[in-house]
TORSEGU-632666 format. One line per 8 residues: number of its first residue (from 1); for each residue x, y, z of N, C-alpha, C. Coordinates in steps of 0.2 Angstrom, whole numbers, plus 5000, padded with zeros to 4 digits. Layout:
BEGIN
NUM) X Y Z X Y Z X Y Z  ...;
//
This chain:
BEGIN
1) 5414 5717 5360 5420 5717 5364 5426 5714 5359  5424 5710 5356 5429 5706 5352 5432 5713 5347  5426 5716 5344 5428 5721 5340 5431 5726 5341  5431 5727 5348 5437 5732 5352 5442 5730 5351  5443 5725 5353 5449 5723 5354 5454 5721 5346  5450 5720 5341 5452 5719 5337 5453 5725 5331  5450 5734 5333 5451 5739 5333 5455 5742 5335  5458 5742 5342 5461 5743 5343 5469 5739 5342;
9) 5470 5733 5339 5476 5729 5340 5477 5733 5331  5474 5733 5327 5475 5737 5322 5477 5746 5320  5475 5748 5325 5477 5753 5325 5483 5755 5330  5488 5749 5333 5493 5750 5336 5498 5745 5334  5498 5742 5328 5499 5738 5327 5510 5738 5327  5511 5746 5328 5518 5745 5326 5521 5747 5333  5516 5747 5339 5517 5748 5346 5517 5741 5348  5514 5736 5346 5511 5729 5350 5518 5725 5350;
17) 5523 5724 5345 5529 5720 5346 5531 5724 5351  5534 5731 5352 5539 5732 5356 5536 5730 5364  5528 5733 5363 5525 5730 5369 5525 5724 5372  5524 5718 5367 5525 5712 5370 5533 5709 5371  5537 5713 5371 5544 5711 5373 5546 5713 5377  5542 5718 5378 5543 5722 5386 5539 5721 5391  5535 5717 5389 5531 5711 5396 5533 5706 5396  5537 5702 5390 5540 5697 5393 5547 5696 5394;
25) 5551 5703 5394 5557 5704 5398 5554 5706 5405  5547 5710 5408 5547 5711 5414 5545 5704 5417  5543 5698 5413 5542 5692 5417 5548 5687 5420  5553 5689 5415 5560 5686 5417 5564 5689 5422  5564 5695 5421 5565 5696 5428 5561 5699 5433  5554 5694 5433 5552 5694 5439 5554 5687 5442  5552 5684 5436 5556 5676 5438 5562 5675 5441  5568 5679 5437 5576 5679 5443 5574 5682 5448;
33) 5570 5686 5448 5570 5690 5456 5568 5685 5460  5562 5679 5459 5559 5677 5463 5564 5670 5465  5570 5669 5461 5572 5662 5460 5580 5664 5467  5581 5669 5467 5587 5673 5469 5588 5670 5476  5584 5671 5481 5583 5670 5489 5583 5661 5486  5580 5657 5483 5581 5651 5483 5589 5647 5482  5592 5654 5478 5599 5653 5476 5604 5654 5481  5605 5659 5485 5607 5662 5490 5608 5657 5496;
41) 5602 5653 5497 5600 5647 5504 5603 5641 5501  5606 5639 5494 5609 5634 5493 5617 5636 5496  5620 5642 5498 5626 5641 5500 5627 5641 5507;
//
């Protein structure tokens, strides 16, 4: 398993950055989405 995975992360190795930027752009805004309704009931 391990070997897979360490297979595989080498043979995509110039896909992995843009990839991991583009999950944690989509975690930021899942975070503003989720923070948004809390924002909204403070006024």
């Amino acid at each position: 398993m391990i070997h897979q995975i360490k297979t595989v992360a080498a043979r995509s190795q110039d896909t992995l950055l843009s990839d991991a930027i583009g999950a944690a752009a989509l975690m930021v805004m899942l975070m503003g989405c989720l923070y948004l309704p809390g924002l909204a009931q403070g006024f």
